[in-house]
N, C-alpha and C positions, 0 to 999 in steps of 0.2 A: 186316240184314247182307247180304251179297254175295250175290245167289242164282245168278248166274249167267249164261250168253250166252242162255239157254232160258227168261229171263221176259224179254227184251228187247221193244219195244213199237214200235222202230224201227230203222231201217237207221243201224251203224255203217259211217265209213268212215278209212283212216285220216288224217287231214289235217293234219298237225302246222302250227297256227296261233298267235301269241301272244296269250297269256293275261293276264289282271292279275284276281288273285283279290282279294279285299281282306274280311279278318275282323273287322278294328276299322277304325273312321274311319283312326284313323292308321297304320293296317298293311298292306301290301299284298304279296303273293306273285309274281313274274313269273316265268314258264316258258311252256312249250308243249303244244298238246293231245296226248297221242298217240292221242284219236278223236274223232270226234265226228258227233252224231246230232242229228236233231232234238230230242229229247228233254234233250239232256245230255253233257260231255263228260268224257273218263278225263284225267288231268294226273298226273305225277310227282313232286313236293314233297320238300323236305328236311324242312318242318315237319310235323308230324301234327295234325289240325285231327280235330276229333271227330264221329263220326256225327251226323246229326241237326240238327247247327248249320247255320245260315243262312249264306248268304256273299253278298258282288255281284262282277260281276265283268265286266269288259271284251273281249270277243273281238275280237280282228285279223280279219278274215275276208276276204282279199284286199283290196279298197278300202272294205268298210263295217266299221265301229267300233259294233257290238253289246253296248248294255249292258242287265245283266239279272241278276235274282237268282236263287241255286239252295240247294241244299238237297244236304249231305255224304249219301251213301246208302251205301256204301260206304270200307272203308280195308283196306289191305292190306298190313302191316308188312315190308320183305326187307331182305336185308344188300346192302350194296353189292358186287360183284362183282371193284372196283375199288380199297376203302380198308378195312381190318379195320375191326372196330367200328364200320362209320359205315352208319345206318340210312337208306330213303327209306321214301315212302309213296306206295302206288299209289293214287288215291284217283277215286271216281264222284261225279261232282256232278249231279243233275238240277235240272234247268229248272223253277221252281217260279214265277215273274213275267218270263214275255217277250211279247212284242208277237207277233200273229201275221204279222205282216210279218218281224220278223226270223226267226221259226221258219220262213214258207215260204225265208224265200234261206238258211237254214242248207243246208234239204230241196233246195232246187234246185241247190246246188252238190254235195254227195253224190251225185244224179241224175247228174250231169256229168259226175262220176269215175269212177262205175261203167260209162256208159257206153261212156266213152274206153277202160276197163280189159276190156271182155267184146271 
């Protein structure tokens, strides 16, 4: 489960980029990251996908198209803030089959932002 910012293994930042999660051939999730690491990114879902499970998935990541599997590490159940009764899922996916080409220009654009931001 979730341990927290304090086992983290790389620099988050936050990059809201589009996503295509996809849990079955025929199923697929679109949203946005709200981080991401080399390692792995946080995404916000209406569905609840379970610890542990396998997913692939597609990153927008300014002009390159990043595909790659991860592995659900994390979920974190809250009520909407916005509509009674209606649940999201704050959910960690890590990077469990990426190219290390894609991991460095993950890593190189994070560099870039933190940069611009100190």
């Amino acid at each position: 489960m979730y341990e927290g910012i304090e086992k983290r293994k790389f620099i988050r930042a936050r990059f809201p980029c589009k996503i295509l999660i996809h849990n079955f051939p025929e199923h697929s999730i679109s949203t946005h990251t709200e981080n991401i690491s080399a390692g792995g990114v946080r995404v916000i879902i209406g569905e609840r996908m379970e610890a542990g499970s396998f997913v692939g998935m597609e990153i927008h990541l300014k002009e390159n198209k990043i595909s790659c599997q991860g592995k659900i590490v994390w979920v974190v159940d809250k009520k909407s803030p916005y509509r009674k009764g209606i649940l999201y899922h704050d959910t960690g996916i890590e990077f469990c089959e990426i190219s290390k080409e894609d991991r460095n220009a993950i890593n190189s654009i994070i560099e870039k932002m933190l940069c611009v931001e100190k």
